[in-house]
C-alpha positions in Angstrom: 82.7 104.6 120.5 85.0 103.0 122.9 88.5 102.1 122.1 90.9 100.1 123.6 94.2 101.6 121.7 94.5 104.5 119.5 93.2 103.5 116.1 95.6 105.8 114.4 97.0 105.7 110.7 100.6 105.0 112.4 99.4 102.6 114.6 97.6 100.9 111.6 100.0 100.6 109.1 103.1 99.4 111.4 100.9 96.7 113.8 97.4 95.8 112.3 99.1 94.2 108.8 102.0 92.5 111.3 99.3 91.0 113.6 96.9 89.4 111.4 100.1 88.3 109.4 101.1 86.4 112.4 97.8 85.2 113.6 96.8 83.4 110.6 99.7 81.4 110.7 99.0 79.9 113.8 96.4 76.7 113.9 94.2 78.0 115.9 93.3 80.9 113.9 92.3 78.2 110.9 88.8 78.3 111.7 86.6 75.5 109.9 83.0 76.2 110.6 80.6 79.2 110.4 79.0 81.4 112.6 75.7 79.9 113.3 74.2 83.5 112.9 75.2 83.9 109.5 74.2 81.0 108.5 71.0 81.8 109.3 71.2 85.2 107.4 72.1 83.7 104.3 69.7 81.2 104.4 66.9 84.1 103.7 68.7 85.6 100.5 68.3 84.5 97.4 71.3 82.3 96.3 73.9 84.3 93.7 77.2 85.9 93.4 78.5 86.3 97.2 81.3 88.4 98.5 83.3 87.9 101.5 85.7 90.9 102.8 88.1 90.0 105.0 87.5 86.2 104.0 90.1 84.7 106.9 90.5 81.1 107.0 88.1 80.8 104.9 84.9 79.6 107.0 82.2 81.9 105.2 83.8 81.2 101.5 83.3 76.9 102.1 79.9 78.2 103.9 78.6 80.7 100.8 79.6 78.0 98.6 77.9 74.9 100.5 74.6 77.1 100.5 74.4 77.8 96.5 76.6 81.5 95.7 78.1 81.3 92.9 80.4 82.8 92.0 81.8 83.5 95.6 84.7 86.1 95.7 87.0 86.4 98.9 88.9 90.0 99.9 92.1 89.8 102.0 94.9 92.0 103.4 97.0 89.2 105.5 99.4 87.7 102.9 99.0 84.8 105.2 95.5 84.5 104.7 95.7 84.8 101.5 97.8 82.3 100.4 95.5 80.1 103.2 92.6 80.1 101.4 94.2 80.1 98.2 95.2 76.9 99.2 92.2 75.6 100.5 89.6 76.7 98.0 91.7 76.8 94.6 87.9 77.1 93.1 87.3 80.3 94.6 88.3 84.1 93.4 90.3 85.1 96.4 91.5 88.8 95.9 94.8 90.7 97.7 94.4 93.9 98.6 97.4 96.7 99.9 96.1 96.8 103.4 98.3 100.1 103.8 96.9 101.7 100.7 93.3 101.5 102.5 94.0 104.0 104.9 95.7 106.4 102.2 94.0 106.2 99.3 90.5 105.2 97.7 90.2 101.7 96.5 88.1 100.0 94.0 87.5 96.3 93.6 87.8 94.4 90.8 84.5 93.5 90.8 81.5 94.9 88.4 78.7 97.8 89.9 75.8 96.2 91.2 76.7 92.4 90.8 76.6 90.8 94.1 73.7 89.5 96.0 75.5 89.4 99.2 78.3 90.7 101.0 79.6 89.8 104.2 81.8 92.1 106.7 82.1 89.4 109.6 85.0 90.8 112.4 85.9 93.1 109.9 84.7 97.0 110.4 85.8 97.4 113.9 89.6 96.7 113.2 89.4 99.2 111.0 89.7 103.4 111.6 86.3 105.4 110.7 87.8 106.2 107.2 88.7 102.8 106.0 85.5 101.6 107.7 83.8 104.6 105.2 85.8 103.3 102.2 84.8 99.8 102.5 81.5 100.5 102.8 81.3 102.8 99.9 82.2 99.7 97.9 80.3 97.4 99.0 77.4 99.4 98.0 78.8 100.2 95.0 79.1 96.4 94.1 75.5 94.8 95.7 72.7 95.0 93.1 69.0 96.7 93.8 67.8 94.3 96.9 71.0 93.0 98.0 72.1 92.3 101.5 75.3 93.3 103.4 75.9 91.0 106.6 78.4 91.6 109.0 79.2 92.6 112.6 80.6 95.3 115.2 82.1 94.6 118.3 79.7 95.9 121.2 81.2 98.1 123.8 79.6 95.0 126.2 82.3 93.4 124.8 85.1 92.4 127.4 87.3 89.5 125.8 89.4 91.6 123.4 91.3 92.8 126.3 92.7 89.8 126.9 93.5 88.4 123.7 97.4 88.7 123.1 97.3 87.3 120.0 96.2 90.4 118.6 97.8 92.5 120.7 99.1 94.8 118.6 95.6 94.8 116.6 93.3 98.3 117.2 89.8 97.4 118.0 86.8 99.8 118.4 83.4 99.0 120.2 80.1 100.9 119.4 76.6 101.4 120.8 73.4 100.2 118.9 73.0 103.7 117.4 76.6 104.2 116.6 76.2 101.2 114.6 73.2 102.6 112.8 75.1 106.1 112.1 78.6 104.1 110.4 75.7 102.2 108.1 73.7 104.5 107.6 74.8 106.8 105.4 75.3 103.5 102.8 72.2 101.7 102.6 68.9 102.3 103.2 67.3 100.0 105.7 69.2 98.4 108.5 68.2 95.3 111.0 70.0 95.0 114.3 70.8 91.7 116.5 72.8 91.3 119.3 75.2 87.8 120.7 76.9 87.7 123.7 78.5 84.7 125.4 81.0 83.8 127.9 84.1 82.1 127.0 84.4 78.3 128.9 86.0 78.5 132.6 85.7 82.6 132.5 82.7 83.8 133.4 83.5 87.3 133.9 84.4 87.9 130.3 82.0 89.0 127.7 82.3 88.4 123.9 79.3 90.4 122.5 78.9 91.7 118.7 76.5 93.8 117.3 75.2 91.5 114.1 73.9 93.6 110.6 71.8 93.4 107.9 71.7 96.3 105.9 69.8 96.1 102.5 70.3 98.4 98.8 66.8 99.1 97.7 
């Protein structure tokens, strides 16, 4: 795994909370429509109760929603972003956790063993350290039922755009091989299907955003 800072406990409980605080308070980081690959994932599983950790803005709750979930449960840490999609979708179960008592202690959701049909963990897992990352995905098996599917994504060490995005500058980011993908999921869930995106933002060709995209199933 490549890093580009220190993803310490220090370093995650002082800057990470701040950062995220900050950036979804800004406009731009109100994002309104979803990532076309999810959609597609979630188009192949059968519609029922949907979790999104590390919800956001809010894109994947409207797009869980629009495609049948019910009932569809967010998961923050950003105050901000709570109260965001609080705001915009009063409908929704939007749940607060104590970003600072991931790293230190073991959490549990408020939600029932074996209940969801999907999860999604889109730009979650690699702002997170390898414990949390372990913690998170502890629960999510815990809470998909027999069959369901987690969806999410990892930063590929292709990736070269993070580097220059000060707006999360004081955010810790690791980026990951195929396998080392496959080795953080695998201890969780028992069959995992790898894709790959990569794309170059407009006017900067020499800049790489590239994610590793998941499905990893519960039989």
């Amino acid at each position: 795994m490549k890093q580009i800072k220190p993803v310490t406990d220090e370093l995650y409980r002082s800057q990470t909370l701040k950062s995220w605080d900050s950036h979804y308070e800004k406009d731009k980081a109100k994002q309104q429509y979803p990532d076309e690959n999810l959609v597609r994932i979630l188009k192949g599983i059968e519609a029922g109760p949907a979790l999104d950790f590390g919800c956001g803005s809010g894109r994947h709750l409207k797009l869980l929603s629009e495609l049948g979930f019910s009932p569809v449960t967010g998961v923050e840490t950003s105050e901000s972003a709570y109260k965001l999609c609080s705001q915009l979708y009063p409908g929704i179960n939007i749940i607060q956790l104590d970003g600072e008592k991931l790293e230190n202690t073991d959490f549990i959701l408020p939600v029932q063993d074996e209940s969801q049909n999907a999860v999604v963990l889109w730009g979650v897992l690699h702002y997170n350290t390898h414990s949390v990352q372990q913690k998170i995905l502890k629960e999510v098996r815990r809470i998909l039922k027999p069959g369901g599917t987690l969806a999410g994504t990892l930063r590929s060490v292709s990736d070269s755009h993070f580097q220059g995005n000060k707006d999360l500058e004081g955010v810790p980011v690791g980026f990951y091989t195929s396998q080392e993908t496959r080795n953080i999921l695998g201890p969780f869930f028992d069959e995992i299907n790898l894709g790959y995106t990569e794309r170059s933002p407009i006017g900067d060709l020499n800049r790489k955003v590239a994610h590793w995209i998941f499905q990893a199933f519960k039989l």
